[in-house]
C-alpha positions as a Markdown table, in Angstrom:
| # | Residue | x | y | z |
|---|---|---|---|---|
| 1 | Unk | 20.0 | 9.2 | 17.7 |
| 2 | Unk | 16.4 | 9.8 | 17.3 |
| 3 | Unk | 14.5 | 10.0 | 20.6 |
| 4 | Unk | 11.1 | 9.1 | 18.3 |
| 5 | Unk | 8.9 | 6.2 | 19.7 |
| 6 | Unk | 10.0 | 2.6 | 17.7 |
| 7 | Unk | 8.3 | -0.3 | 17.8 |
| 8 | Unk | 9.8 | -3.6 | 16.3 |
| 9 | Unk | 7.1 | -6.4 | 15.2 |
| 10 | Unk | 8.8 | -9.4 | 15.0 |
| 11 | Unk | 7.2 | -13.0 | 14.1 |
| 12 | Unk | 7.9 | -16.8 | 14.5 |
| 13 | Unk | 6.0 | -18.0 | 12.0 |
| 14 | Unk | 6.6 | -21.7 | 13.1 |
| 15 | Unk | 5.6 | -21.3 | 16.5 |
| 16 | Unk | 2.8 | -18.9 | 15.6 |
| 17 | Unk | 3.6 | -15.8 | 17.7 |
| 18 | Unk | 3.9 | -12.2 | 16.8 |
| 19 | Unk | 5.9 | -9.7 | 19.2 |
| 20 | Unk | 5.6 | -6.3 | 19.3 |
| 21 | Unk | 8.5 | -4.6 | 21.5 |
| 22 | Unk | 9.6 | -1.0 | 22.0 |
| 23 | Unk | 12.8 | 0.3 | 20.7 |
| 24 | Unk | 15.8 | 0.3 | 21.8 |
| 25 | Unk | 14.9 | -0.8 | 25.1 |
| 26 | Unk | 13.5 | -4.3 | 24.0 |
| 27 | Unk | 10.5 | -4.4 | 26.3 |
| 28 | Unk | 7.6 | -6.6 | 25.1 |
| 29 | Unk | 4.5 | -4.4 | 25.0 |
| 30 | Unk | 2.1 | -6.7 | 23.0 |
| 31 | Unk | 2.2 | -10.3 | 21.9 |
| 32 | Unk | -0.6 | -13.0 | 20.5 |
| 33 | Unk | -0.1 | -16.7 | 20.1 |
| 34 | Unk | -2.0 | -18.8 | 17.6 |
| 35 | Unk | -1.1 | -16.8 | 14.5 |
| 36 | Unk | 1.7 | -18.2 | 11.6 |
| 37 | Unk | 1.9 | -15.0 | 9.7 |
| 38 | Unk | 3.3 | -15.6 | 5.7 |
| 39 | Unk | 6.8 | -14.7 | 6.3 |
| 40 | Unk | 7.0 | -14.7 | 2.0 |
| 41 | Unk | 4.6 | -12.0 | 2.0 |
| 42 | Unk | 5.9 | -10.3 | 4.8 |
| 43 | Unk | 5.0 | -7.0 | 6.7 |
| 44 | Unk | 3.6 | -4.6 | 4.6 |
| 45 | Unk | 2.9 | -0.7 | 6.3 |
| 46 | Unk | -0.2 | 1.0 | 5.4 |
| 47 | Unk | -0.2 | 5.0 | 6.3 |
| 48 | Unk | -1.0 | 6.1 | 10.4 |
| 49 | Unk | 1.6 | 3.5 | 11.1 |
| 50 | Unk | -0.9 | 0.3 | 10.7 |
| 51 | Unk | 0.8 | -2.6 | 9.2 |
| 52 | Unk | -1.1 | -5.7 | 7.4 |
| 53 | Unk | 0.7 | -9.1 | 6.9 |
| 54 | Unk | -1.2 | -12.6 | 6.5 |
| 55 | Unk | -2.0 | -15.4 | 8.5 |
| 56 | Unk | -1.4 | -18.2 | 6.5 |
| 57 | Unk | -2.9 | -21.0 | 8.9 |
| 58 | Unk | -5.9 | -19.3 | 9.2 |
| 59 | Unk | -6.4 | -17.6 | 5.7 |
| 60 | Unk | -6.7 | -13.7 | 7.6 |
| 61 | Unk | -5.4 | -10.7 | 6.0 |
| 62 | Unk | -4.5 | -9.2 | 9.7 |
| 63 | Unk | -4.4 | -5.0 | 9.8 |
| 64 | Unk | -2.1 | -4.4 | 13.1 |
| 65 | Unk | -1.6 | -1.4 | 15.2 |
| 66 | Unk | 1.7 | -1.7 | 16.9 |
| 67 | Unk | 1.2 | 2.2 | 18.5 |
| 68 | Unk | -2.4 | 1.3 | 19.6 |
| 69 | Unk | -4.3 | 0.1 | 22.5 |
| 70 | Unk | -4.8 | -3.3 | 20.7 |
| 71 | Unk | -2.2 | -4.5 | 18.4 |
| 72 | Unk | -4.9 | -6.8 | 15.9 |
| 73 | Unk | -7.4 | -3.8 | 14.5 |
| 74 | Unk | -9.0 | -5.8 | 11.5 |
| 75 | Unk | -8.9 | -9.5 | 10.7 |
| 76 | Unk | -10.1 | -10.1 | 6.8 |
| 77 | Unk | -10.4 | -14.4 | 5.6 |
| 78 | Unk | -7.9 | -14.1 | 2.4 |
| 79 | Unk | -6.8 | -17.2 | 0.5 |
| 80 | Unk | -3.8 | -18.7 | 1.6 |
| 81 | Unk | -0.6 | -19.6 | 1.5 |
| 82 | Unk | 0.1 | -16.1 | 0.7 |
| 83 | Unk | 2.6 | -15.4 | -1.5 |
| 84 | Unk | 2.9 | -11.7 | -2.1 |
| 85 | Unk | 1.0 | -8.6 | -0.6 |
| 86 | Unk | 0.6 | -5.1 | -1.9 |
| 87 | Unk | -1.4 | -2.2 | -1.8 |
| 88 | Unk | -2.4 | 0.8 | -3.3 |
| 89 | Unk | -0.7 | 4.4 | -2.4 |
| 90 | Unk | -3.5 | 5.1 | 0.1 |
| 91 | Unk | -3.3 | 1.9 | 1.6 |
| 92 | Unk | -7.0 | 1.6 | 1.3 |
| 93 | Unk | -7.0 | -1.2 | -1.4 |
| 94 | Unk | -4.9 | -4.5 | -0.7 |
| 95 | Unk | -4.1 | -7.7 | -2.7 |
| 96 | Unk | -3.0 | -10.9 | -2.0 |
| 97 | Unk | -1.8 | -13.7 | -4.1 |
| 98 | Unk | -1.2 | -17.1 | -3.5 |
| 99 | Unk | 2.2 | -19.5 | -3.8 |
| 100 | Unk | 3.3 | -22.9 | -3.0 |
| 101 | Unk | 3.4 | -23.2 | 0.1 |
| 102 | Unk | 4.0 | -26.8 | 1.7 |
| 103 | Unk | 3.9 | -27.8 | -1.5 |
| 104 | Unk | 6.8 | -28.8 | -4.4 |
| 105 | Unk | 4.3 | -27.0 | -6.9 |
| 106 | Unk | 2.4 | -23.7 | -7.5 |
| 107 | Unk | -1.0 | -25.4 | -7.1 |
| 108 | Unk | -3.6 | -22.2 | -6.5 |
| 109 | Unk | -4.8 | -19.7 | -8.8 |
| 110 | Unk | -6.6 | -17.6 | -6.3 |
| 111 | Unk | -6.4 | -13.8 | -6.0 |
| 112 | Unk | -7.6 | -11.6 | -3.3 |
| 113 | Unk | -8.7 | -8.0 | -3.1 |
| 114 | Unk | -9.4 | -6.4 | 0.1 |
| 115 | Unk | -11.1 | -3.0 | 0.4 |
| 116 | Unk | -10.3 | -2.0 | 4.0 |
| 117 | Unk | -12.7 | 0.8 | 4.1 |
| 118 | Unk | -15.8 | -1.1 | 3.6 |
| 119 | Unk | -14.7 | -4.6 | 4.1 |
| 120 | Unk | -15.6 | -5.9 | 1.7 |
| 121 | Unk | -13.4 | -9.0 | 0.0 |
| 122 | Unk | -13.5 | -11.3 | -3.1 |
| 123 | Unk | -11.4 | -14.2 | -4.6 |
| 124 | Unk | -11.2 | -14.8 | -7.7 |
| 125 | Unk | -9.2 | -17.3 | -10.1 |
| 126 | Unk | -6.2 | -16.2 | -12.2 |
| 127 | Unk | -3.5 | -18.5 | -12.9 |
| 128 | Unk | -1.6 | -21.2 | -11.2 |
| 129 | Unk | 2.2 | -19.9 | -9.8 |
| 130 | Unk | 3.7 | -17.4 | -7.6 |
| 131 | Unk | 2.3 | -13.9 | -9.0 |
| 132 | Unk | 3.3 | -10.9 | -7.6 |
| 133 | Unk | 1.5 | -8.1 | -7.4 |
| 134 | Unk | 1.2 | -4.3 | -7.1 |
| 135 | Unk | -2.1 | -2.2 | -6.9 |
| 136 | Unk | -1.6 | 1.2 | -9.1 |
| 137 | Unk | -4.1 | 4.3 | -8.4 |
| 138 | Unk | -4.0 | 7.6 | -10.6 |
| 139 | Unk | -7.6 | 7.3 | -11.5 |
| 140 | Unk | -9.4 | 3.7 | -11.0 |
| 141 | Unk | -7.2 | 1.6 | -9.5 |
| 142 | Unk | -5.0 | -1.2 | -11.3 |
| 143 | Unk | -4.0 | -4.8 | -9.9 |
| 144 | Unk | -1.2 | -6.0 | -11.4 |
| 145 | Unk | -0.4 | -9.5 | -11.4 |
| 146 | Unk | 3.5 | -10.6 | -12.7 |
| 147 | Unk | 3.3 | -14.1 | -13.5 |
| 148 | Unk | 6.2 | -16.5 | -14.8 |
| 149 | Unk | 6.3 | -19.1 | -17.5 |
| 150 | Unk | 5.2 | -17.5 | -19.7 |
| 151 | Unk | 6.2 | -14.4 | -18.4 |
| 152 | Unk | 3.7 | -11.5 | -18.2 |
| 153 | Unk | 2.8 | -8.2 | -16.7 |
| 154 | Unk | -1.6 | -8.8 | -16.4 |
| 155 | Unk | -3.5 | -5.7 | -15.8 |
| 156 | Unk | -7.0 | -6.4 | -13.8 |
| 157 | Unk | -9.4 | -3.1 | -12.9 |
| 158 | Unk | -9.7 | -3.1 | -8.9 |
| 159 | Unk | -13.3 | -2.3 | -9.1 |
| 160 | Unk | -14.1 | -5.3 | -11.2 |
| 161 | Unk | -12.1 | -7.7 | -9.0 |
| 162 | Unk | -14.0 | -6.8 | -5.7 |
| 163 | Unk | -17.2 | -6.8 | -8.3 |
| 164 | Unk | -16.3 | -10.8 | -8.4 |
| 165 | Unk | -19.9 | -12.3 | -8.2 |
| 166 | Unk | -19.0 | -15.5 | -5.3 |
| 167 | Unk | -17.6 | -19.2 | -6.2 |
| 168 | Unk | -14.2 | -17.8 | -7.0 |
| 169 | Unk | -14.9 | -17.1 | -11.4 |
| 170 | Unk | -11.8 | -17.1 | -13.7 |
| 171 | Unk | -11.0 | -14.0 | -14.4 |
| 172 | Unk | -9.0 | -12.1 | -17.5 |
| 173 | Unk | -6.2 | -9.3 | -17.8 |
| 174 | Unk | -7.5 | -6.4 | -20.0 |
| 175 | Unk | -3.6 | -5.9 | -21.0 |
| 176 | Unk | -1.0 | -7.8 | -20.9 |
| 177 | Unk | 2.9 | -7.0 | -21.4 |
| 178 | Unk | 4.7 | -9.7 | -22.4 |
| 179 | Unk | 7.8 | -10.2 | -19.7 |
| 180 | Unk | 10.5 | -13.1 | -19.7 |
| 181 | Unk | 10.1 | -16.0 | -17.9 |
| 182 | Unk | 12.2 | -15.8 | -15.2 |
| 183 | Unk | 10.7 | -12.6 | -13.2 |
| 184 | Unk | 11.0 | -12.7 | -9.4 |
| 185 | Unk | 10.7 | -9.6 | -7.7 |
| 186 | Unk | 8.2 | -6.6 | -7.5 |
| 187 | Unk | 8.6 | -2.9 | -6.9 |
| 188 | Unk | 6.2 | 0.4 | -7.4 |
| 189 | Unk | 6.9 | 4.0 | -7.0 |
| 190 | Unk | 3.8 | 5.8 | -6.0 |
| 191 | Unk | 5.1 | 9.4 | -7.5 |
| 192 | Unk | 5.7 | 8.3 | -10.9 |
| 193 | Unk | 3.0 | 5.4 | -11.6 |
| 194 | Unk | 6.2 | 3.3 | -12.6 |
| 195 | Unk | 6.1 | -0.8 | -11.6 |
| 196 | Unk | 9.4 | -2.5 | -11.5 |
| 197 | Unk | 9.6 | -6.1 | -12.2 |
| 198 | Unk | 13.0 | -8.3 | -12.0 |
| 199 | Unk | 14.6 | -10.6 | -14.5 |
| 200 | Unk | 17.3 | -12.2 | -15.6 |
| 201 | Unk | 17.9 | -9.7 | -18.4 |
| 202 | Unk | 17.2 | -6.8 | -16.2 |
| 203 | Unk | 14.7 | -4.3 | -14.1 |
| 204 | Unk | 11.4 | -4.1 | -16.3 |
| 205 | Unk | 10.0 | -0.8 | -16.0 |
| 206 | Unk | 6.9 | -0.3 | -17.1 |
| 207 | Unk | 4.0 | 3.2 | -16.7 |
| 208 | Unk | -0.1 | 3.5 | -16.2 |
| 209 | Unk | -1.5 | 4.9 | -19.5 |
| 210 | Unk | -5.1 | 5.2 | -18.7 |
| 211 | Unk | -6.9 | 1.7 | -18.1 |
| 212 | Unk | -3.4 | -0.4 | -19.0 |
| 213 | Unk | 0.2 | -0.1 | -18.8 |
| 214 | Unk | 3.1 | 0.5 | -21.2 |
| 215 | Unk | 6.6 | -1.0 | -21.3 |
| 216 | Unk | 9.3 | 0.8 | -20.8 |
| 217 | Unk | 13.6 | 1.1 | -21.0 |
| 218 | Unk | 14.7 | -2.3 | -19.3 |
| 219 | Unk | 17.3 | -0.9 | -16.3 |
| 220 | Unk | 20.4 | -2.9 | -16.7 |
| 221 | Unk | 22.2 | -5.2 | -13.8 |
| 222 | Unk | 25.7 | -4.0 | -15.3 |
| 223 | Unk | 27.1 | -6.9 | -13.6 |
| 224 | Unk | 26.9 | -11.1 | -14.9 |
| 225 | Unk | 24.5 | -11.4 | -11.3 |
| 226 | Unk | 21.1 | -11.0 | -10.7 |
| 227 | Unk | 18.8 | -9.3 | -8.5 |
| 228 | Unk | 15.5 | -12.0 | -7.1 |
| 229 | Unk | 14.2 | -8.7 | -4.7 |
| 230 | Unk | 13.6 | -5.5 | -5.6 |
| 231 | Unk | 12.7 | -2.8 | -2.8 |
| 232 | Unk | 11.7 | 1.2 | -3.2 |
| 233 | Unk | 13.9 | 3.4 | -1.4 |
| 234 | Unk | 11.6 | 6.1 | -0.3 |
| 235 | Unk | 14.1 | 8.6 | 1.8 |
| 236 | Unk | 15.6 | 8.8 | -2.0 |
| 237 | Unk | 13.8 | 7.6 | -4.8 |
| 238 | Unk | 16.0 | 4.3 | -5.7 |
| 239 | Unk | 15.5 | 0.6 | -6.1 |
| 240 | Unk | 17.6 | -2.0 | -4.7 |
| 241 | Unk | 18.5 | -5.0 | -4.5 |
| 242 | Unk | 20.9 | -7.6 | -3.7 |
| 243 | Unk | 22.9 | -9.6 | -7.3 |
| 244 | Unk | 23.6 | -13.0 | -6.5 |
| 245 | Unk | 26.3 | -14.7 | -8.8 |
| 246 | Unk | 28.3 | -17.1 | -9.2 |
| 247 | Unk | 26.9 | -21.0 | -9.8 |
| 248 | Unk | 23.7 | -21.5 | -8.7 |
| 249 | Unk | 24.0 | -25.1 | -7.1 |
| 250 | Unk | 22.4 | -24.5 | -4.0 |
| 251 | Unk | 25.1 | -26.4 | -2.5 |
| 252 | Unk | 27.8 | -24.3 | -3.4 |
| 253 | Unk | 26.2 | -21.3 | -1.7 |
| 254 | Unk | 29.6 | -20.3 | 0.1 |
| 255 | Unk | 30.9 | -19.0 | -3.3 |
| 256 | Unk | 28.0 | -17.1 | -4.0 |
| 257 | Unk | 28.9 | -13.5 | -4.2 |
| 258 | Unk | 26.8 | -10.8 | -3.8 |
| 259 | Unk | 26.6 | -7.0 | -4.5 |
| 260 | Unk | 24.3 | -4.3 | -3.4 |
| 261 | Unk | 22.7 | -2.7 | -6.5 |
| 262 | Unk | 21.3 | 0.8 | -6.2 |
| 263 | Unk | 19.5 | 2.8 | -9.4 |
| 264 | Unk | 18.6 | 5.8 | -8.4 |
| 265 | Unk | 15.4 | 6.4 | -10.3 |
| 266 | Unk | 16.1 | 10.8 | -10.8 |
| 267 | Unk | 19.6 | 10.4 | -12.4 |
| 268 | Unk | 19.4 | 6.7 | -13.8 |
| 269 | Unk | 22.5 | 6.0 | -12.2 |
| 270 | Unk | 23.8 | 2.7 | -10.9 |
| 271 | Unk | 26.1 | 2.2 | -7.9 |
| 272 | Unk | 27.3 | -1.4 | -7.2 |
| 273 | Unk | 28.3 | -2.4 | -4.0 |
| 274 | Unk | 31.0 | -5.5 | -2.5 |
| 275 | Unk | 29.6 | -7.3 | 0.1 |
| 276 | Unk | 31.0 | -10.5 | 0.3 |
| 277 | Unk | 29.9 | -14.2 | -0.2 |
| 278 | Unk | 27.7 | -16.8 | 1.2 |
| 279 | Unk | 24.2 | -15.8 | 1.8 |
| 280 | Unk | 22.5 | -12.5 | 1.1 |
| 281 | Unk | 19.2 | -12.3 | 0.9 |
| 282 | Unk | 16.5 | -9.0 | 1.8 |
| 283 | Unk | 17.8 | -5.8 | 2.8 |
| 284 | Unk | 16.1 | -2.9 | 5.4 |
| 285 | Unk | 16.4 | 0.7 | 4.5 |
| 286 | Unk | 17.4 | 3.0 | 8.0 |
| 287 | Unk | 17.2 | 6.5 | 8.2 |
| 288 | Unk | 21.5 | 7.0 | 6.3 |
| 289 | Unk | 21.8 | 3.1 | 5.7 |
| 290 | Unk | 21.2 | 0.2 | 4.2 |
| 291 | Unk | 21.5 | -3.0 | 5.7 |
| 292 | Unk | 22.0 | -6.5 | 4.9 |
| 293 | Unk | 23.0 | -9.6 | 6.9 |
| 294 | Unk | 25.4 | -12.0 | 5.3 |
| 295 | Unk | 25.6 | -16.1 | 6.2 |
| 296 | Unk | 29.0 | -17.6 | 6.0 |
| 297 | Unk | 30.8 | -20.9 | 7.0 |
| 298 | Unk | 33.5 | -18.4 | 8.5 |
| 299 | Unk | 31.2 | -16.1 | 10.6 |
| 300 | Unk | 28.4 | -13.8 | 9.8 |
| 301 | Unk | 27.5 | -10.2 | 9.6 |
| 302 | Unk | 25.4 | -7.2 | 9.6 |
| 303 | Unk | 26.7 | -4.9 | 6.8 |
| 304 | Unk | 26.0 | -1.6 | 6.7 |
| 305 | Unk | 26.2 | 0.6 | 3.7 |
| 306 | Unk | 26.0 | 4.4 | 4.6 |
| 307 | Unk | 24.9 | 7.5 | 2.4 |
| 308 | Unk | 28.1 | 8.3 | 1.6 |
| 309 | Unk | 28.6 | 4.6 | 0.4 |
| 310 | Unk | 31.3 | 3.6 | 3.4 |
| 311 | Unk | 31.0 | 0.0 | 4.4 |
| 312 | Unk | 30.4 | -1.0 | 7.8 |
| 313 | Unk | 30.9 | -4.7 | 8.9 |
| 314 | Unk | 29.6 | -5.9 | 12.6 |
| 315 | Unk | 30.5 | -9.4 | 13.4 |
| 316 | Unk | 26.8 | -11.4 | 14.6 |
| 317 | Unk | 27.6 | -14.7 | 16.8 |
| 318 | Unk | 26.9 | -18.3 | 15.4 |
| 319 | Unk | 23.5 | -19.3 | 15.8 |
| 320 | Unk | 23.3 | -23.3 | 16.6 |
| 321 | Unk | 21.8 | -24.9 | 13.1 |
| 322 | Unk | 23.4 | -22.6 | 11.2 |
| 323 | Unk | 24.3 | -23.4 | 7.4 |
| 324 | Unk | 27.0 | -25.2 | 6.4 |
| 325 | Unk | 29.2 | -26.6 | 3.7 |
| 326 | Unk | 28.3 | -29.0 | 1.6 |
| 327 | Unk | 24.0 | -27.9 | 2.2 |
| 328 | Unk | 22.2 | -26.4 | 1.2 |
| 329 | Unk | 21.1 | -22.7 | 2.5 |
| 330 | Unk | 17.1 | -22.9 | 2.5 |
| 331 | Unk | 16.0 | -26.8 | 4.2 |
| 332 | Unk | 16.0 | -27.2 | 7.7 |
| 333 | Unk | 18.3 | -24.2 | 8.6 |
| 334 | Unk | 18.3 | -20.9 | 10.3 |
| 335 | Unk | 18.5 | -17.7 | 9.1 |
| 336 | Unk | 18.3 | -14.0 | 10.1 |
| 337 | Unk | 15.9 | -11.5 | 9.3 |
| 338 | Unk | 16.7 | -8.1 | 9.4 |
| 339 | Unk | 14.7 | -4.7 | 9.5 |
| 340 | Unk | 14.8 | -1.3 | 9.5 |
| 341 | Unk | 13.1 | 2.2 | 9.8 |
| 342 | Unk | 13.6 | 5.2 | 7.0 |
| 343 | Unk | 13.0 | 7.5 | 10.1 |
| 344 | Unk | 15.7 | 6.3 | 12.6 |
| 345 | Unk | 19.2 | 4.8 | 13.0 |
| 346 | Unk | 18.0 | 1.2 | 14.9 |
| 347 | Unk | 18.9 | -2.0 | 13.0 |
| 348 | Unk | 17.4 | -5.5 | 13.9 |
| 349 | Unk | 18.5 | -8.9 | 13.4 |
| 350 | Unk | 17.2 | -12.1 | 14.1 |
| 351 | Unk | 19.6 | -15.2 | 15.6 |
| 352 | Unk | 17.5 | -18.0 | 14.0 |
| 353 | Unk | 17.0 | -20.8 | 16.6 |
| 354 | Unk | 18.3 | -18.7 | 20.1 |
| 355 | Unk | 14.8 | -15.9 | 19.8 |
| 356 | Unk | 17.1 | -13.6 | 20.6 |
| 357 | Unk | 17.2 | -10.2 | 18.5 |
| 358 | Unk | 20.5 | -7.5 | 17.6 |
| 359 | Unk | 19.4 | -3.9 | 18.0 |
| 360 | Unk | 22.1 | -1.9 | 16.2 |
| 361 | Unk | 22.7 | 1.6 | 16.2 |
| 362 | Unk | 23.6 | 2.0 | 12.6 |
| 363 | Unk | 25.6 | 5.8 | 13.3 |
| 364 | Unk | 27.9 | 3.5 | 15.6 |
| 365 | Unk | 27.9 | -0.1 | 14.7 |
| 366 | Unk | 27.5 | -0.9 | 18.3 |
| 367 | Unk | 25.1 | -3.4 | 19.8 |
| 368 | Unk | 23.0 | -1.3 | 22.1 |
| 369 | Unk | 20.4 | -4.3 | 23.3 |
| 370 | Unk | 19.4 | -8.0 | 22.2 |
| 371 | Unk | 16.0 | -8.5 | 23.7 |
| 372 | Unk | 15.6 | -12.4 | 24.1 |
| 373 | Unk | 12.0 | -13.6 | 23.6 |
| 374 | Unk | 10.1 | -17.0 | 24.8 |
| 375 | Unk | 10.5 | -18.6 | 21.1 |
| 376 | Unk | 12.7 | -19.6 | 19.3 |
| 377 | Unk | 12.3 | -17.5 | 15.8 |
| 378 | Unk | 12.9 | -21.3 | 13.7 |
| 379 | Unk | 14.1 | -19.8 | 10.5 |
| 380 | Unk | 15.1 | -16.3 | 11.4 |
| 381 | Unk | 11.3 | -15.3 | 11.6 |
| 382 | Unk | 10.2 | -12.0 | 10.2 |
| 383 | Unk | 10.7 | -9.0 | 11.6 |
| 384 | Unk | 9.5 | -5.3 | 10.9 |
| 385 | Unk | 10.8 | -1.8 | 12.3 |
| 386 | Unk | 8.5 | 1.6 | 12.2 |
| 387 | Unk | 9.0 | 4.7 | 13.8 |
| 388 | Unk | 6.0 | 7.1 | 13.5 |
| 389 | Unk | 5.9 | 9.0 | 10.5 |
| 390 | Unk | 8.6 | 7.1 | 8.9 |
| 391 | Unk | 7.3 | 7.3 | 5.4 |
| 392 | Unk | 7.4 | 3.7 | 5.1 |
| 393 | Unk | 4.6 | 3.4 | 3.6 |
| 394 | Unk | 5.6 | 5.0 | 0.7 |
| 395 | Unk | 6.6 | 1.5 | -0.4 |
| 396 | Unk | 3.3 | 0.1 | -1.5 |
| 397 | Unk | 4.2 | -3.3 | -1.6 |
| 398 | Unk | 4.7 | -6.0 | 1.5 |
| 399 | Unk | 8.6 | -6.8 | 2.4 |
């Protein structure tokens, strides 16, 4: 095992407290209250082991420092509910879209860049839904914004966002690429300039040419499922994902099935992966593994796939307010969040509803501590892993 400081952030976003606790010990070195960070757009690392997430009641970009003296370096007002969060390679420039919310609609149209070096911020208007977004360099750098219905891949100069004159102006793509409808999830690799964009029909990949971007092969599922996540594997240069099938009445979520899809962007091959049904949803990449937690009416689990593609199943007790048959998966429910670090073995889960947390030593399976905190974690929470010079962020864009 690697003897390598660790440090797990983990937030209630209901309660409005973030954690941050040394691993695999569990003890609580830093925590502040008053904060309900955007668990959709997540914990995103930036390089010297920073990590910036949003505050969606407050409308902060927060920059955190979880090997520092004080864990909140930068606070930056964004426009909120955050929806996705991504920056550029050098984790200097940063965008942040907006969602729905407490809302049953997209509603907001605001966009907004962040330079962390200078400060400096500006919204602007682009169109209503849930964009995602990734922030290209190799030269000026790129915001682009994947919007649904009508599906589209909208390429905005960095430089001319922050430029935004105040009042929040409409602004306009240079390029578009058409995509279809139905895009949910986001990936970039740094190395190659490539952005990744999920659909129904497949992985849109897509390359910076100059100011714009050009299409290119779609990467098939190879399997009737779908992927709704896409995450860069940076200890090997692969995407993944997790392909939910089966019908999609939310109510009949038991019978989901799910499979872990791996492409490994060098060799173009796919690798597809049992896991089992119920409820799969975001995946953490450890140091030889990749794990996933899976919901189901007859017990749950952390699953661990290894290197060498051997399955590992570790049994997780009920948590109280669990879901069950016959509802639904998503309203008034708990779930588990689980994270990771590329530069050790230690797995966390979250027991939605208890506050208590599964550190797993992914070489073993084992259990080695479950640090209990003073809230709950009301819908699993969120919860990120680093270890220092883990390379995460090599993975531009906020998980």
């Amino acid at each position: 095992m690697n003897a390598a400081a660790a440090v797990l952030l983990v937030s209630d976003h209901v309660d409005g407290s973030v954690y941050a606790l040394t691993v695999p010990d569990g003890t609580v070195t830093g925590r502040f209250t008053g904060r309900h960070l955007s668990e959709h757009a997540g914990f995103l690392a930036l390089p010297g082991g920073r990590v910036a997430c949003v505050d969606d009641r407050r409308g902060e970009l927060l920059v955190l420092d979880p090997f520092g003296d004080e864990l909140v370096e930068l606070a930056v007002p964004v426009a909120v509910p955050a929806e996705h969060l991504a920056c550029d390679p050098s984790g200097r420039r940063l965008a942040v879209t907006t969602g729905l919310g407490e809302n049953a609609e997209p509603w907001s149209d605001l966009l907004t860049v962040v330079d962390l070096a200078t400060r400096e911020a500006a919204r602007v208007r682009t169109r209503v839904g849930e964009p995602g977004v990734t922030v290209l360099d190799g030269g000026d750098p790129l915001v682009v914004l994947r919007h649904r219905e009508p599906g589209a891949l909208a390429v905005h100069r960095f430089a001319d966002l922050l430029g935004a004159p105040p009042g929040c102006p409409a602004v306009t793509p240079h390029a578009l690429l058409p995509l279809p409808d139905d895009g949910h999830g986001d990936a970039q690799d740094p190395g190659s300039g490539q952005v990744f964009a999920a659909t129904g029909a497949g992985v849109h990949s897509a390359r910076r040419k100059g100011d714009t971007i050009v299409a290119e092969a779609v990467i098939p599922w190879e399997s009737p499922a779908r992927g709704w996540y896409l995450r860069l594997d940076t200890r090997r240069r692969a995407l993944w994902t997790t392909l939910r099938g089966g019908t999609p009445d939310p109510l009949r979520w038991p019978d989901w099935t799910n499979q872990a899809w791996r492409h490994d962007l060098e060799t173009g091959r796919t690798l597809l992966t049992e896991l089992g049904p119920g409820l799969v949803f975001r995946l953490a990449l450890a140091r030889n593994h990749t794990a996933f937690t899976r919901i189901h009416p007859d017990g749950d689990e952390l699953v661990l796939l290894g290197a060498d593609d051997t399955l590992r199943r570790v049994p997780l007790p009920a948590m109280d307010g669990a879901p069950r048959r016959g509802g639904t998966p998503w309203d008034g429910v708990e779930r588990r969040a689980v994270a990771a670090s590329p530069g050790s073995d230690w797995v966390a889960v979250t027991r939605g509803g208890h506050g208590e947390v599964h550190l797993v030593d992914a070489g073993t399976g084992q259990e080695v501590n479950r640090p209990r905190l003073s809230t709950p974690l009301h819908h699993g929470g969120h919860v990120m892993l680093l270890s220092r010079n883990d390379g995460a962020d090599g993975d531009p864009v906020g998980r």
